[in-house]
MARBADREN-561261 format. One record per residue (C-alpha): x, y, z; residue in three letters; residue number from 1. Coordinates in nm, 2 decimals, padded with zeros to 4 digits, m for minus. Layout:
N
xx:X | yy:Y | zz:Z | res:ALA | n:NUM
...
// end
This chain:
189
xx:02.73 | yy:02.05 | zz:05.98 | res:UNK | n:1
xx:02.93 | yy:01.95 | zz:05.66 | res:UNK | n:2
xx:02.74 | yy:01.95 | zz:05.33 | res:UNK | n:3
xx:02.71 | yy:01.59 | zz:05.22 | res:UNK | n:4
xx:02.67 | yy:01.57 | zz:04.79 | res:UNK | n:5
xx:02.64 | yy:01.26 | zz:04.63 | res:UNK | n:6
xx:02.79 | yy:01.18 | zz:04.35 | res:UNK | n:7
xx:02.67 | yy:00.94 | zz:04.10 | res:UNK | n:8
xx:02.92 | yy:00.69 | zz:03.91 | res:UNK | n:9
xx:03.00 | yy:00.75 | zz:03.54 | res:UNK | n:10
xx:02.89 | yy:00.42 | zz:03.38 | res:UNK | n:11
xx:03.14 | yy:00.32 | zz:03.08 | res:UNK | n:12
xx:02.89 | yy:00.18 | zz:02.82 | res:UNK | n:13
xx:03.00 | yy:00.06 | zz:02.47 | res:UNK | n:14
xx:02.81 | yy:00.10 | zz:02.14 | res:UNK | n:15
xx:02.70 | yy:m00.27 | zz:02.18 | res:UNK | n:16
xx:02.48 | yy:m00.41 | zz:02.41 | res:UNK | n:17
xx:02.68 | yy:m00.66 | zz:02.63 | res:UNK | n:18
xx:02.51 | yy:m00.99 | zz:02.64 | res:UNK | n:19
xx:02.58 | yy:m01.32 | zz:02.83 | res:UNK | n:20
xx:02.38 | yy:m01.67 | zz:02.87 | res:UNK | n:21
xx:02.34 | yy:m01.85 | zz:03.11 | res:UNK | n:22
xx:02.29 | yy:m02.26 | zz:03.03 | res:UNK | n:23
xx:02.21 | yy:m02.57 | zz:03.27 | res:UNK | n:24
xx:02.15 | yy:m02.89 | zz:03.26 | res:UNK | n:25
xx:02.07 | yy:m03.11 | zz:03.60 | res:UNK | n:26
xx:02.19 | yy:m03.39 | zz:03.56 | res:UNK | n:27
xx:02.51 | yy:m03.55 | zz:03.32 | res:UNK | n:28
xx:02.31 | yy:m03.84 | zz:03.17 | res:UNK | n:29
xx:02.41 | yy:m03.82 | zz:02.74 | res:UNK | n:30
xx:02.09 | yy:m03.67 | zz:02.64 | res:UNK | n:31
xx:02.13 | yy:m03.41 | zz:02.91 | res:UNK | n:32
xx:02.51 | yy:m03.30 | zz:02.78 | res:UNK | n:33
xx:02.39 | yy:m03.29 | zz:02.46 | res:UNK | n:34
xx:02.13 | yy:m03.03 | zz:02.52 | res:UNK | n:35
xx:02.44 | yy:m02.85 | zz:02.79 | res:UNK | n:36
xx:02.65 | yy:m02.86 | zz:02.46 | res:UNK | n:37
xx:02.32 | yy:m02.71 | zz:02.19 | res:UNK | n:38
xx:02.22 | yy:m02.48 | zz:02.42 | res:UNK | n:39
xx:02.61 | yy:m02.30 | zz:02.46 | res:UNK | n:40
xx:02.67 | yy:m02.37 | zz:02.08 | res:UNK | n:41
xx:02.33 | yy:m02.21 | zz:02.04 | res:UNK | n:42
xx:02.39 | yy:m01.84 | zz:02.23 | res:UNK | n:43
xx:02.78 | yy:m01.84 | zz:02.15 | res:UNK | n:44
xx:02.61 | yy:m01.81 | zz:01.76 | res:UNK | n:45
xx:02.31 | yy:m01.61 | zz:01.86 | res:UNK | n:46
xx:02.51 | yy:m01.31 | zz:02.06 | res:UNK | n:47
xx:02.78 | yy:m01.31 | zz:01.81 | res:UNK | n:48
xx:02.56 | yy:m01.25 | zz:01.47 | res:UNK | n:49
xx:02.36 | yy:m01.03 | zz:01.64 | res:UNK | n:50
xx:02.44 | yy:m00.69 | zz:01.52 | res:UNK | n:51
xx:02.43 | yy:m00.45 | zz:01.81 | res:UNK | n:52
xx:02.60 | yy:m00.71 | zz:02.07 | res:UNK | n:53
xx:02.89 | yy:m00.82 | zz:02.24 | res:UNK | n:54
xx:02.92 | yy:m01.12 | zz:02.37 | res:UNK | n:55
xx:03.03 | yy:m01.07 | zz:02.74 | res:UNK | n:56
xx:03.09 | yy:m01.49 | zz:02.85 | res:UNK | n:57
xx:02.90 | yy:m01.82 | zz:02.85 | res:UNK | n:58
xx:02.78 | yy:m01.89 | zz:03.17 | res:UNK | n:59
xx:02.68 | yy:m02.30 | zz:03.21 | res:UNK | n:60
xx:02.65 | yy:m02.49 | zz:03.51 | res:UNK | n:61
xx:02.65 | yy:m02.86 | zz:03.42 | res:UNK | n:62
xx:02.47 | yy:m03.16 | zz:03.64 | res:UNK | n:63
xx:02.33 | yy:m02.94 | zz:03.88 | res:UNK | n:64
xx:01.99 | yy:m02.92 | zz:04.04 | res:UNK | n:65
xx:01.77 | yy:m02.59 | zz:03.95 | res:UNK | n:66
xx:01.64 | yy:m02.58 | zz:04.34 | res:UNK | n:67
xx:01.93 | yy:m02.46 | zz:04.49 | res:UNK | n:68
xx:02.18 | yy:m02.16 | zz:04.43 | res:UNK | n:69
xx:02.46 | yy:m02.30 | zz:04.66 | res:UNK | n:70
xx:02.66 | yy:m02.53 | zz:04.43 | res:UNK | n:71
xx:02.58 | yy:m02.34 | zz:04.13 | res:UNK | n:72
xx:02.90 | yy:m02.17 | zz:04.06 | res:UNK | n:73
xx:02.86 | yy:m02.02 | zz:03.75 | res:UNK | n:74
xx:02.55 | yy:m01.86 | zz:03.83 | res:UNK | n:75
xx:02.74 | yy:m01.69 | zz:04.09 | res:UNK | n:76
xx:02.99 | yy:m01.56 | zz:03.88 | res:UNK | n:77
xx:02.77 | yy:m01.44 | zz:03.66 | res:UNK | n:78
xx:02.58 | yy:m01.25 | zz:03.90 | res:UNK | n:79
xx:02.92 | yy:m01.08 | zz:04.01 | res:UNK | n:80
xx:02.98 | yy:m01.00 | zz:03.64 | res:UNK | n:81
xx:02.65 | yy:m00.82 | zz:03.66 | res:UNK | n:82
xx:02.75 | yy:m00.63 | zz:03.98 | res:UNK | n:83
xx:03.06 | yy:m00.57 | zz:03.84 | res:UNK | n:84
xx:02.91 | yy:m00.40 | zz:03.55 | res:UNK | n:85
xx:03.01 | yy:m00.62 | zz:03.29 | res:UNK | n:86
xx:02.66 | yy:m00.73 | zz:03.13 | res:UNK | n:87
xx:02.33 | yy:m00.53 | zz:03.05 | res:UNK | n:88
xx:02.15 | yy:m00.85 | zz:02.91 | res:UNK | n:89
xx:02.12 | yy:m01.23 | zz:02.98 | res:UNK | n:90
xx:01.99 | yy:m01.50 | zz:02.77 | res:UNK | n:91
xx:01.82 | yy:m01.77 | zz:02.93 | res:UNK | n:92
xx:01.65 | yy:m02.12 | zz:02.77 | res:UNK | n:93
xx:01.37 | yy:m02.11 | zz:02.97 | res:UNK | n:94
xx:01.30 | yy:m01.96 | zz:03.38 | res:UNK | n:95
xx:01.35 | yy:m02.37 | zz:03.49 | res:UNK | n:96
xx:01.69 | yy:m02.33 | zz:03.38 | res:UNK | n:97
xx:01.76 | yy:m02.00 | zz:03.53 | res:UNK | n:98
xx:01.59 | yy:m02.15 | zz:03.86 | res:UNK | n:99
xx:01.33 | yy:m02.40 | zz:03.99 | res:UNK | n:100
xx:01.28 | yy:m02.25 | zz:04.28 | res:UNK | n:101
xx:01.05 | yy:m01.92 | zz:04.31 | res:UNK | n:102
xx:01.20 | yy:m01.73 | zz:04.60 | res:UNK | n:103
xx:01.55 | yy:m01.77 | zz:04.45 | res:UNK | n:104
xx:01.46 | yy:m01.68 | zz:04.08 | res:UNK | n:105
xx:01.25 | yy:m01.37 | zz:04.21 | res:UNK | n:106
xx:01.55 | yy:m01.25 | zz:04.43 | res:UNK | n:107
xx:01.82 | yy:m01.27 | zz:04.14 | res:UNK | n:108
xx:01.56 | yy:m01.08 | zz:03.91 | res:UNK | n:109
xx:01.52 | yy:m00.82 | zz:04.18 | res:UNK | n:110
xx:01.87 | yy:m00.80 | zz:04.21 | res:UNK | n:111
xx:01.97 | yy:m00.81 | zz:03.85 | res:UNK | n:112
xx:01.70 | yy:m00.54 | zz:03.79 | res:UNK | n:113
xx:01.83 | yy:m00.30 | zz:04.01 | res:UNK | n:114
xx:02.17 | yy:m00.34 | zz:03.83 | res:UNK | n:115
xx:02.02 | yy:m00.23 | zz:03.54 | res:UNK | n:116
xx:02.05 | yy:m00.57 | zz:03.40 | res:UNK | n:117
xx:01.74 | yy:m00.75 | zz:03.19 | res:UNK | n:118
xx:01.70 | yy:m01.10 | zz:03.11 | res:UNK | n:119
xx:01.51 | yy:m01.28 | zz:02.82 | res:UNK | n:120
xx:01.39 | yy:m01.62 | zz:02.88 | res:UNK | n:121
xx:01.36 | yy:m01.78 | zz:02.55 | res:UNK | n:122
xx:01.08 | yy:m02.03 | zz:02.61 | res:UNK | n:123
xx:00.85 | yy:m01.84 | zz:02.80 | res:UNK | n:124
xx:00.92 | yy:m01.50 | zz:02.57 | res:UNK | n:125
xx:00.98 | yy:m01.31 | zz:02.86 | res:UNK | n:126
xx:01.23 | yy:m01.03 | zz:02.86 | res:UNK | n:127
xx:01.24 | yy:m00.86 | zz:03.18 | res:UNK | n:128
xx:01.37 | yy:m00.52 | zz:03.03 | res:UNK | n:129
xx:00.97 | yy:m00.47 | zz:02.94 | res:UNK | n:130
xx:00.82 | yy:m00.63 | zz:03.17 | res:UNK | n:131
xx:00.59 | yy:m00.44 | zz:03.41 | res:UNK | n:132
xx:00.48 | yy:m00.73 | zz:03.67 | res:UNK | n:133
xx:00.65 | yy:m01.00 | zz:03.81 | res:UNK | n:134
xx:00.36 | yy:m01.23 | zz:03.80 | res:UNK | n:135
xx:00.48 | yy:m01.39 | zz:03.45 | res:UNK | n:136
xx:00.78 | yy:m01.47 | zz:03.59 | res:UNK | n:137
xx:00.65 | yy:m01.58 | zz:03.89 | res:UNK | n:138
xx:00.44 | yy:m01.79 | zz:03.79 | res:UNK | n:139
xx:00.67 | yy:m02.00 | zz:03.52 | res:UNK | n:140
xx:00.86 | yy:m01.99 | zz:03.85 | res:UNK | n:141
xx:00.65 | yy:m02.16 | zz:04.05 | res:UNK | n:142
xx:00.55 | yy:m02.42 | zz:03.77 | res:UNK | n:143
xx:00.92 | yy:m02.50 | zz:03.75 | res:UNK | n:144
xx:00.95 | yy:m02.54 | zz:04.11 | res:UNK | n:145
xx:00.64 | yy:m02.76 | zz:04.12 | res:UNK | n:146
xx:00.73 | yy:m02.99 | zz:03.78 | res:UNK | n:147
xx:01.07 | yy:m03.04 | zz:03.99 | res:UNK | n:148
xx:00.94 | yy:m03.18 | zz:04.29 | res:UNK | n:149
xx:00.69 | yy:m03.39 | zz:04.09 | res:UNK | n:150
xx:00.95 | yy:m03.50 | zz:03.90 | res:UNK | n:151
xx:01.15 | yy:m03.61 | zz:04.24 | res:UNK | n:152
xx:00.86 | yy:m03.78 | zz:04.37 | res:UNK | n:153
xx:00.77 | yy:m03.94 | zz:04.08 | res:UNK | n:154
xx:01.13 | yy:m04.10 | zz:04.07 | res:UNK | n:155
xx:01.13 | yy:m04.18 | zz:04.42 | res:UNK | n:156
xx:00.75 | yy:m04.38 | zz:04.37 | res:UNK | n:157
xx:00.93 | yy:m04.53 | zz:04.09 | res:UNK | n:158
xx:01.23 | yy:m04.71 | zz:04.30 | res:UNK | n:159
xx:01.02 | yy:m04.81 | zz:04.58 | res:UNK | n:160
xx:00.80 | yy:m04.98 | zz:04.37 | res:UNK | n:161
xx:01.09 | yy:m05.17 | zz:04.16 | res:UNK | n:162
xx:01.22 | yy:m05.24 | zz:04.49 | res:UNK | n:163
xx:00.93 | yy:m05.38 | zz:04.62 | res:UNK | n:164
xx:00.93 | yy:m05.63 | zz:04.33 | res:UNK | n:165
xx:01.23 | yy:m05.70 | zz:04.36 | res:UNK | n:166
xx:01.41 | yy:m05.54 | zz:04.05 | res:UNK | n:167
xx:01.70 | yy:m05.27 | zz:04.06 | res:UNK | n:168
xx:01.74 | yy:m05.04 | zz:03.77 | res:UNK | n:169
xx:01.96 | yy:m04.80 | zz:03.74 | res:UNK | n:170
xx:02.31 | yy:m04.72 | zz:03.58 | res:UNK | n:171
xx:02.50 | yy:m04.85 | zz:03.90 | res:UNK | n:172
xx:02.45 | yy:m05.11 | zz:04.15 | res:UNK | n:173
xx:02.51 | yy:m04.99 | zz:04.50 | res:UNK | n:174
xx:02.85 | yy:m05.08 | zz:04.67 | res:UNK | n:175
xx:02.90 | yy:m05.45 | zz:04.76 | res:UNK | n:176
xx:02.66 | yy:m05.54 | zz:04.47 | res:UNK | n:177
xx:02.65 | yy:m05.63 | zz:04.10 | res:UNK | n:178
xx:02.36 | yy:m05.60 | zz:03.88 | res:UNK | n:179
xx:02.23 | yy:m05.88 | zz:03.70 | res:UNK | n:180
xx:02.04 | yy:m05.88 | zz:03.37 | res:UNK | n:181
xx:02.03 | yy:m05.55 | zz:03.43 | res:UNK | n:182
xx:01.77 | yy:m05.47 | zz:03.72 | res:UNK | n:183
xx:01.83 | yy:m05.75 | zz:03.96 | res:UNK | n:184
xx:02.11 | yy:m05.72 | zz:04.24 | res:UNK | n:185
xx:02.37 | yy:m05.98 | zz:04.36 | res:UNK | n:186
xx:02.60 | yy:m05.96 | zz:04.66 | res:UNK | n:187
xx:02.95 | yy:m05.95 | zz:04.55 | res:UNK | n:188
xx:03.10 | yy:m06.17 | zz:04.84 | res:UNK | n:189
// end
């Protein structure tokens, strides 16, 4: 039987760390892009004055719901950036922007982990590089996942009750409608 070695890859690493962000928002109401537009403006200026980095790419995903990876598409490409070897560190707001929901965000910490790839999350404090538990970030996980489907079922109390006095308010009137003094619909013959 043949001898079988393994052989380990020779990791290229530069003097600088190379650090990346990721930024969210959920939805593309003003006060939303504004914070989408601080928080990039933010870790462009952070990484860059910070001696010791590189700035590696911006990652932001813009309008999009925390609770599910699949139209996420930045996120994605981040996390091939990571496999790809391309970032040792990622700089996150807080773990609600990163995800809102806990099975998700513990699977992309695994997975970034075993990359050899840490992420801070600003709000929380919490840099996974010395961490020694997941329960931290498990637990702001869960909380995020939680606030998020309160705040969905507080929004969906919310219409059925203006519905059920007969007022409609939101930006847009549904099709075949017009909105009158702001919360009150009229069929458009």
């Amino acid at each position: 039987m043949a001898d079988v070695r393994v052989i380990n890859p020779v990791v290229s690493r530069t003097d600088k760390l190379r650090v990346a962000a990721y930024c969210r928002v959920s939805s593309d109401s003003e006060d939303q892009l504004h914070s989408y537009a601080a928080q990039i403006r933010f870790y462009t200026d952070l990484i860059q004055k910070t001696e010791g980095w590189e700035l590696v790419d911006i990652y932001a995903d813009e309008g999009l719901t925390g609770t599910c990876l699949d139209k996420r598409d930045e996120f994605h490409r981040m996390m091939r950036d990571c496999r790809k070897g391309k970032i040792d560190k990622i700089l996150v707001k807080s773990v609600s922007r990163f995800a809102r929901n806990t099975k998700d965000c513990l699977a992309a910490l695994r997975e970034l982990k075993l990359l050899g790839v840490s992420v801070r999350f600003e709000k929380e404090n919490i840099d996974t590089e010395t961490l020694t538990t997941e329960l931290m970030v498990s637990v702001s996980g869960s909380l995020a996942q939680e606030e998020s489907i309160s705040i969905s079922q507080n929004q969906r109390w919310s219409y059925q009750k203006r519905m059920k006095n007969g007022e409609f308010i939101t930006c847009k009137a549904p099709f075949g409608y017009r909105l009158v003094d702001g919360k009150h619909l009229e069929i458009v013959e």
